[in-house]
Kinemage of the C-alpha trace (Angstrom):
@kinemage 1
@onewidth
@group {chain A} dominant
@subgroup {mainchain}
@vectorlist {calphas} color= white
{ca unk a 1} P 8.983 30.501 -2.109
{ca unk a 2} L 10.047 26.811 -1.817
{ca unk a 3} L 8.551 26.739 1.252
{ca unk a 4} L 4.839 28.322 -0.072
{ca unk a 5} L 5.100 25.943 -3.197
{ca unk a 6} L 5.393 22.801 -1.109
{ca unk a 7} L 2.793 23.687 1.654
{ca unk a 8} L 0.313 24.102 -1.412
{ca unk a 9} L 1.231 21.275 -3.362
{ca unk a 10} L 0.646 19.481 0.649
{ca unk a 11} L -3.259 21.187 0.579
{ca unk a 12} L -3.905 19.477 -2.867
{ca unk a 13} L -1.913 16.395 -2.309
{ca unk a 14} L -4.949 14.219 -3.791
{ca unk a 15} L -5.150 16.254 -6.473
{ca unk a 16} L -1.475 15.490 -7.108
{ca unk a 17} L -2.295 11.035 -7.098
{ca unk a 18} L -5.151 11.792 -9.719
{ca unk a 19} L -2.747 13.666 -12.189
{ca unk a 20} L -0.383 10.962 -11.758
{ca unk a 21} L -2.813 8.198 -12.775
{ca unk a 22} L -3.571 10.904 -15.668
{ca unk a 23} L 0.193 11.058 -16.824
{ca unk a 24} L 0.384 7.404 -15.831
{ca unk a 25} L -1.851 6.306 -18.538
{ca unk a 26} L -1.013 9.346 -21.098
{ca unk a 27} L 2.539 9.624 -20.823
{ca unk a 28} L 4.155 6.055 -21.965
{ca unk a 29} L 7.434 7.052 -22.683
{ca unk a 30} L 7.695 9.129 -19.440
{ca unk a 31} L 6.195 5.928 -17.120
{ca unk a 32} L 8.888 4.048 -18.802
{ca unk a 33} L 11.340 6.113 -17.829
{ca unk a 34} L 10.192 6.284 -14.232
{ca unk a 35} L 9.834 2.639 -13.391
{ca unk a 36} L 13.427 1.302 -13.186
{ca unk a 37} L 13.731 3.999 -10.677
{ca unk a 38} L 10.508 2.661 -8.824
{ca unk a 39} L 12.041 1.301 -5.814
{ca unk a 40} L 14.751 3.702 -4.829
{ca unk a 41} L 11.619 6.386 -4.948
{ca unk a 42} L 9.942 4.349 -2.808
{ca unk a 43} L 12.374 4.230 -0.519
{ca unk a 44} L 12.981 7.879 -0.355
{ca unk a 45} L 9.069 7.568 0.258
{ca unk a 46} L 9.483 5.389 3.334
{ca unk a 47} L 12.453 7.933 4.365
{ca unk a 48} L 10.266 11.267 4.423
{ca unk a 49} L 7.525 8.800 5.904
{ca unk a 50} L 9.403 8.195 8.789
{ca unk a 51} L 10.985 11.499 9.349
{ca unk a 52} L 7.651 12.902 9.510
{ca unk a 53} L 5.919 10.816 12.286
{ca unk a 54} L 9.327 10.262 14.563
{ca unk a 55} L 10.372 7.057 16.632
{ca unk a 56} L 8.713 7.886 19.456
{ca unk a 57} L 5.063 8.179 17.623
{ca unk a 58} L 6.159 5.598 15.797
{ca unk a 59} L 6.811 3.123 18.147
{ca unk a 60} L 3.314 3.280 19.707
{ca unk a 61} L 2.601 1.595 23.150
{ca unk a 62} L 2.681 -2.447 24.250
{ca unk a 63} L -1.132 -2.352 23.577
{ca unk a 64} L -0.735 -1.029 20.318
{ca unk a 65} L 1.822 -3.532 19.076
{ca unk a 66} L -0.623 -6.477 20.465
{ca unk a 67} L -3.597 -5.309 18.599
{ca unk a 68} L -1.006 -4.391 15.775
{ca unk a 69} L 0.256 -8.226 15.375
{ca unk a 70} L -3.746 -9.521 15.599
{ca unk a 71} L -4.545 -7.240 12.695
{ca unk a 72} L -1.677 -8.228 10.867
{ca unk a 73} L -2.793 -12.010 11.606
{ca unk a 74} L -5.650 -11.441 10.023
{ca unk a 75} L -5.025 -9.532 6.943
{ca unk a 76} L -1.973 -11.659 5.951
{ca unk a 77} L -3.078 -15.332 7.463
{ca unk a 78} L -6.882 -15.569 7.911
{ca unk a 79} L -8.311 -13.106 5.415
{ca unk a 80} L -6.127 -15.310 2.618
{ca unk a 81} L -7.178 -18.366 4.283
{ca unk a 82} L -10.256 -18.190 4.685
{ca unk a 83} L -10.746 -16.985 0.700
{ca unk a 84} L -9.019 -19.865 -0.560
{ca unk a 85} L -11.494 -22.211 0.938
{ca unk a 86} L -13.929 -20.278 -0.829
{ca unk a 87} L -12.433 -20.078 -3.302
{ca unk a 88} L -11.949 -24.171 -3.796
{ca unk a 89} L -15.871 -24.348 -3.113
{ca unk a 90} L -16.260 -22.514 -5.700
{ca unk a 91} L -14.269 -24.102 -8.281
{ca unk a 92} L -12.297 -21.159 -9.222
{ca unk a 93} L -8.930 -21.425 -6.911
{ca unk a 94} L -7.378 -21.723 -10.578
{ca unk a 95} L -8.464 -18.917 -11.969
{ca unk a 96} L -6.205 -15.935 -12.456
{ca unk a 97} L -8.778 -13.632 -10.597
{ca unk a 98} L -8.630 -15.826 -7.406
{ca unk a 99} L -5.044 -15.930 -7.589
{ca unk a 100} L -4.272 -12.588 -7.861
{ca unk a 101} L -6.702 -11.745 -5.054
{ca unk a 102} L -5.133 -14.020 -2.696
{ca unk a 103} L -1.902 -12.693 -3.483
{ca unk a 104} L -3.573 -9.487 -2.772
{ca unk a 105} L -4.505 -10.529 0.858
{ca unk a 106} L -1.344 -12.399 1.540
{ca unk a 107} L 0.859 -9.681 1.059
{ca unk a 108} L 2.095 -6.668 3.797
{ca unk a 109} L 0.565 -3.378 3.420
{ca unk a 110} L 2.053 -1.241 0.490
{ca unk a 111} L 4.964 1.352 1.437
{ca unk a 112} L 2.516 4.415 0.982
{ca unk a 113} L -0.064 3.757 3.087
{ca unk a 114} L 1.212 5.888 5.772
{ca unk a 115} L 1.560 8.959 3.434
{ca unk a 116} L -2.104 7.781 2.148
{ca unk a 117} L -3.081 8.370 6.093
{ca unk a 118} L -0.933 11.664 6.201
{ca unk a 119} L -3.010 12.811 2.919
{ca unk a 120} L -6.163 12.111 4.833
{ca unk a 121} L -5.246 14.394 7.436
{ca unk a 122} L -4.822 11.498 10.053
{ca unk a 123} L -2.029 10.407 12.077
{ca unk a 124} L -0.005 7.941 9.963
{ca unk a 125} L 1.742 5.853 12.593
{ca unk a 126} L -0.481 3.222 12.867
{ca unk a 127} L -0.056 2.706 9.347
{ca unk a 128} L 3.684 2.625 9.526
{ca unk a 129} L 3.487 0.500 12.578
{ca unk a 130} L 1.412 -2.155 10.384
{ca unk a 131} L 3.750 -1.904 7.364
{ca unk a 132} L 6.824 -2.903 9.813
{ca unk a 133} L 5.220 -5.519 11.624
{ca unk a 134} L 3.441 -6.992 8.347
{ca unk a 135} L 6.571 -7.063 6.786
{ca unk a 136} L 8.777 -8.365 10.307
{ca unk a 137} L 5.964 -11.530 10.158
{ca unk a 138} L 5.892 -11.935 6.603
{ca unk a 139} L 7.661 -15.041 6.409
{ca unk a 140} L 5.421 -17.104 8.670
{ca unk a 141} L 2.423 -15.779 7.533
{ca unk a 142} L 2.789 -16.672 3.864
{ca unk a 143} L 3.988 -20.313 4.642
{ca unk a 144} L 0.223 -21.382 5.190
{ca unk a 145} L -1.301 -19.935 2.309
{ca unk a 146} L 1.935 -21.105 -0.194
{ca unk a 147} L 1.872 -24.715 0.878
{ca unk a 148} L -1.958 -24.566 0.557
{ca unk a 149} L -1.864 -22.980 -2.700
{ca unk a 150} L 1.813 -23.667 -4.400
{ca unk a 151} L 0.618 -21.699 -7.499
{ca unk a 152} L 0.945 -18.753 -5.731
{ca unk a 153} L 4.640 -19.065 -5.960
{ca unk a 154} L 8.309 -20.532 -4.998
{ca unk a 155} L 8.502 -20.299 -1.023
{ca unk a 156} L 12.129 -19.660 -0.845
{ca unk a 157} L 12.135 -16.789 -3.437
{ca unk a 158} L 9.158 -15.048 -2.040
{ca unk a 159} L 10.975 -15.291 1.360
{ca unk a 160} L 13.791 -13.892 -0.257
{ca unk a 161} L 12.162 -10.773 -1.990
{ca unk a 162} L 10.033 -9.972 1.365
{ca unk a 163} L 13.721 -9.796 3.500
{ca unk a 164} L 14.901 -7.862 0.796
{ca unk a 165} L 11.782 -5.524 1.233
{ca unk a 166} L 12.071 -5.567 5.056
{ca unk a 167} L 15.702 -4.127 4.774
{ca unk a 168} L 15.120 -1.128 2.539
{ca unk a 169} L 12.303 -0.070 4.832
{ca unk a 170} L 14.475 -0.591 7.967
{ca unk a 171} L 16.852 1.426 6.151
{ca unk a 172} L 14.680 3.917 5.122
{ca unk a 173} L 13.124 4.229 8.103
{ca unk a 174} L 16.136 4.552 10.282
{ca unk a 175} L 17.524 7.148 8.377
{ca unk a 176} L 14.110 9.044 8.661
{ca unk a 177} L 14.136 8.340 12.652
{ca unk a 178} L 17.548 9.794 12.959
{ca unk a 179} L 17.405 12.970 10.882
{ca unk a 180} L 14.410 14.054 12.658
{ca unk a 181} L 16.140 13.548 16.445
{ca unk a 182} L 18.528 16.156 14.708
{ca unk a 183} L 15.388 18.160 13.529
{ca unk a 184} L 12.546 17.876 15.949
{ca unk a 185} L 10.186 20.187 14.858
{ca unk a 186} L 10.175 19.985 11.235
{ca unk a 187} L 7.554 22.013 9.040
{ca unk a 188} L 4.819 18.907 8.405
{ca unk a 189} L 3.150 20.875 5.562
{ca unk a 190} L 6.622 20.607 3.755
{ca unk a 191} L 7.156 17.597 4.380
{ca unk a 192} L 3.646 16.553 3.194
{ca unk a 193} L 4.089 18.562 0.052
{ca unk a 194} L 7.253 16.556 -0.454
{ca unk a 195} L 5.630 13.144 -0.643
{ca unk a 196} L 2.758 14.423 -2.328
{ca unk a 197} L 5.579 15.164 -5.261
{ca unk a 198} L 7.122 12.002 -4.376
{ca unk a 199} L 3.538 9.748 -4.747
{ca unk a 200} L 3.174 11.593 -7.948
{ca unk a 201} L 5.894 10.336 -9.477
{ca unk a 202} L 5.762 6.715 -8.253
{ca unk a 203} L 2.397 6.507 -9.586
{ca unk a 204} L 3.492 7.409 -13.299
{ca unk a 205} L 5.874 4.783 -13.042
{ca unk a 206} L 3.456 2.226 -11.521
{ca unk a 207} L 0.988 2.810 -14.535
{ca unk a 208} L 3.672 1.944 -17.210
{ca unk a 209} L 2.141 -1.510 -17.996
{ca unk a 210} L -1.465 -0.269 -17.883
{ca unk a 211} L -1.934 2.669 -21.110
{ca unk a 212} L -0.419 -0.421 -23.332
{ca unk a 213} L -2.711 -2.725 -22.324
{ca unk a 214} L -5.814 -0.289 -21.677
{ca unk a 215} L -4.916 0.241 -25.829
{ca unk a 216} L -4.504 -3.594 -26.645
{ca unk a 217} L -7.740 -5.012 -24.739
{ca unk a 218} L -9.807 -2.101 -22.694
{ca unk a 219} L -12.643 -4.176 -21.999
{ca unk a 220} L -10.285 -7.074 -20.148
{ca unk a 221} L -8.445 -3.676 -18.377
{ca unk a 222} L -11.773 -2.458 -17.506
{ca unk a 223} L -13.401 -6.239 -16.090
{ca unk a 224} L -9.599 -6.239 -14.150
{ca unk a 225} L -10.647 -2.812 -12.669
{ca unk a 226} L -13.969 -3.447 -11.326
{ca unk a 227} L -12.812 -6.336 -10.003
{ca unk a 228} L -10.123 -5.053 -7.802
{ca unk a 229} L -11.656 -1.528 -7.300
{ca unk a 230} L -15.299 -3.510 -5.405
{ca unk a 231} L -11.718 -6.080 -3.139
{ca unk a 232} L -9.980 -2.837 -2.306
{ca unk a 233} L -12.461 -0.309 -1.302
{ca unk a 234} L -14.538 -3.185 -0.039
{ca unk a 235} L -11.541 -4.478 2.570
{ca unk a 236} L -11.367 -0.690 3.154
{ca unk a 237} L -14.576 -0.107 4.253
{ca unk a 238} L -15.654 -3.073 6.186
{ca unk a 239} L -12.130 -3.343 7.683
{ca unk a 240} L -13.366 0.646 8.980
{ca unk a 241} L -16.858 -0.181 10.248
{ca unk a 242} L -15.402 -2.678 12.235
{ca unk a 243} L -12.753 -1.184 13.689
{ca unk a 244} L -15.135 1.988 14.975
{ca unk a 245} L -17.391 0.046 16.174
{ca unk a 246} L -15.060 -1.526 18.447
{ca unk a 247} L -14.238 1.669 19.339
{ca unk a 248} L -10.456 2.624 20.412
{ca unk a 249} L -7.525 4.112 18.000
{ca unk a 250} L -8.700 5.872 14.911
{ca unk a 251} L -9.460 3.164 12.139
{ca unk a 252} L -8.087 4.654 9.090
{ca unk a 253} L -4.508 3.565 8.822
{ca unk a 254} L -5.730 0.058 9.662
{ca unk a 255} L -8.713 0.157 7.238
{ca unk a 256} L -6.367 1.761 4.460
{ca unk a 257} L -3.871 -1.202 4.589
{ca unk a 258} L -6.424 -3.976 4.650
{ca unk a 259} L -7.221 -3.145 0.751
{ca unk a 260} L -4.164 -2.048 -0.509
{ca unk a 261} L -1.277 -4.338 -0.238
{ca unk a 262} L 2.109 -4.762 -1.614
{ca unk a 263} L 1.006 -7.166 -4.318
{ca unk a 264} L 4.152 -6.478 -6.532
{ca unk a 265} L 6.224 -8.515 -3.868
{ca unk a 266} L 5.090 -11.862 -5.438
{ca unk a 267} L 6.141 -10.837 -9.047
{ca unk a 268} L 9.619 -12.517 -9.283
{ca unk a 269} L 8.061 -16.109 -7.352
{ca unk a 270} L 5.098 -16.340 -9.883
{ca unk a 271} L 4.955 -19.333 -12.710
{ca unk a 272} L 5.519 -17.770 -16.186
{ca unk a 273} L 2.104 -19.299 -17.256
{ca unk a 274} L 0.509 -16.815 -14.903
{ca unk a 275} L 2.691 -13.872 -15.164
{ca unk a 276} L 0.807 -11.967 -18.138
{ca unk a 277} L -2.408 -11.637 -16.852
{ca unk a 278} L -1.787 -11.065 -13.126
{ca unk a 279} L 0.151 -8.274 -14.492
{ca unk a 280} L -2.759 -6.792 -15.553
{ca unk a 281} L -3.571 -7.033 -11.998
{ca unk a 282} L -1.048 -5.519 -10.834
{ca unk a 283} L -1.057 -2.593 -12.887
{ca unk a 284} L -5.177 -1.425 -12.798
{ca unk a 285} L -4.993 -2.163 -9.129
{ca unk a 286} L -3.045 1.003 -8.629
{ca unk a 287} L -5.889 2.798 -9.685
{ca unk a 288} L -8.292 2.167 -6.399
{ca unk a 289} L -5.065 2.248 -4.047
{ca unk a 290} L -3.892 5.897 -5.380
{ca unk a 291} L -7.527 7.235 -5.901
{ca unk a 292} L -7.587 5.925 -2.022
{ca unk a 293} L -6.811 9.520 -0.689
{ca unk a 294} L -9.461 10.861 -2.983
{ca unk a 295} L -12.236 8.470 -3.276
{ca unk a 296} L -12.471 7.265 0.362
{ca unk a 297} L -12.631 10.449 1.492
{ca unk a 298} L -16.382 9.974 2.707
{ca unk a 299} L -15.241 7.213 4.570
{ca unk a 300} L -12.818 8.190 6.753
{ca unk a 301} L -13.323 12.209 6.707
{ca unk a 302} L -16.398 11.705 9.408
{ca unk a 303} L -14.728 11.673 12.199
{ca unk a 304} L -11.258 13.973 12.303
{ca unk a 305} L -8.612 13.269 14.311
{ca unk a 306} L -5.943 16.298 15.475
{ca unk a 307} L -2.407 16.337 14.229
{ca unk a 308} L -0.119 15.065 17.089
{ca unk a 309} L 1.869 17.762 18.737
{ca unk a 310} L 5.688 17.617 18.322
């Protein structure tokens, strides 16, 4: 019955992120409750991640980890570049908009983009392969957008909290890797359904600073929202056009992390003067990166891509 249960909850999985943004926004007390326990879920997260695609699929090919490190190069080191000259043209490098959306592009992928992919119905191991080696280059990528732009935060503690991040997911992912060389041929519908329950619940917790301040100011919430909705989907989309057009690997792990990013990373480096409203950032951008699975669909459903054999 288990069994049953989690293959369906796997089918609806999208389903699953939009009642969590639901019960994110509606259910206070309960997102309160939720978000000490944020990281430890998404660890668990990055566990059934990597227990589901294996070290072998995971590990990809020399080719794969070249083109891997350019992408990462240029999410993380020329995307955030290149907007912070465009930003000083403009006159608005100050702003709290510009800084949260180079924050945005100088950080790693998030920890669920792989089980975004998986929800898609495509392989997710490029997308873990990008989350490892965004994370694994980090530190050398952020130095040139910090020392251009010190308001985006202390170098040694942002160092600090992405080695901290690089370990749990090394962890996490290890442990995956080795239970599923004890179980090779695991039940991937189960496993789906699993972190389809487990994205659920992260995204409650995630929302815990956004029904408050939806209350207090909706029409700042709502600016906050279009804002980062037209960065993420629009990274998404033109990171995907690209990519296809070059031809090669399938385009939608890639195209997935270039818009959603692990933005929260920055939180404890950040100047108290800018805390408050780039938490506002923080908080509605989960909205576009959970609806991902759901409102991308169009994009990336075109062209499907068979589930490897194992």
């Amino acid at each position: 019955m288990l069994s049953a249960l989690l293959a369906t909850i796997a089918r609806h999985g999208r389903l699953a992120l939009a009642a969590g943004l639901l019960a994110g926004l509606t259910l206070p007390d309960l997102a309160a409750v939720i978000r000490p326990w944020l990281p430890h879920l998404v660890a668990v997260l990055l566990f059934l991640t990597a227990f589901r695609i294996g070290l072998r699929q995971a590990a990809g090919s020399l080719a794969e980890a070249r083109s891997g490190l350019m992408l990462v190069a240029v999410f993380q080191l020329v995307l955030p570049m290149a907007a912070l000259v465009v930003f000083w043209a403009l006159g608005v490098l100050e702003t709290p908009f510009a800084l949260a959306v180079l924050l945005m592009l100088t950080a790693p992928g998030v920890s669920g983009a792989a089980a975004f992919t998986a929800l898609l119905g495509r392989d997710p191991a490029p997308a873990m392969r990008l989350l490892i080696a965004g994370i694994a280059v980090f530190p050398l990528t952020v130095m040139p957008v910090l020392w251009a732009s010190p308001a985006l935060g202390n170098m040694a503690e942002v160092l600090a909290a992405a080695a901290r991040l690089l370990g749990v997911i090394a962890l996490a992912s290890a442990l995956g890797f080795g239970l599923r060389r004890l179980f090779p041929a695991p039940d991937l519908d189960q496993v789906d359904g699993l972190n389809a329950l487990m994205l659920f619940v992260i995204v409650i917790g995630l929302m815990a600073a956004v029904g408050p301040a939806l209350r207090a100011d909706p029409v700042l919430v709502l600016k906050w929202l279009g804002g980062v909705t037209a960065v993420n989907f629009g990274l998404q989309i033109a990171c995907y056009m690209i990519l296809r057009r070059r031809g090669g690997a399938d385009p939608t792990g890639p195209a997935i992390i270039a818009g959603n990013r692990n933005v929260a990373l920055f939180l404890i480096a950040l100047p108290a003067a800018t805390t408050d409203p780039l938490l506002i950032f923080i908080g509605v951008y989960q909205v576009p990166m959970f609806l991902t699975p759901i409102a991308m669909r169009w994009l990336y459903a075109p062209r499907s891509v068979p589930k490897a054999v194992h």
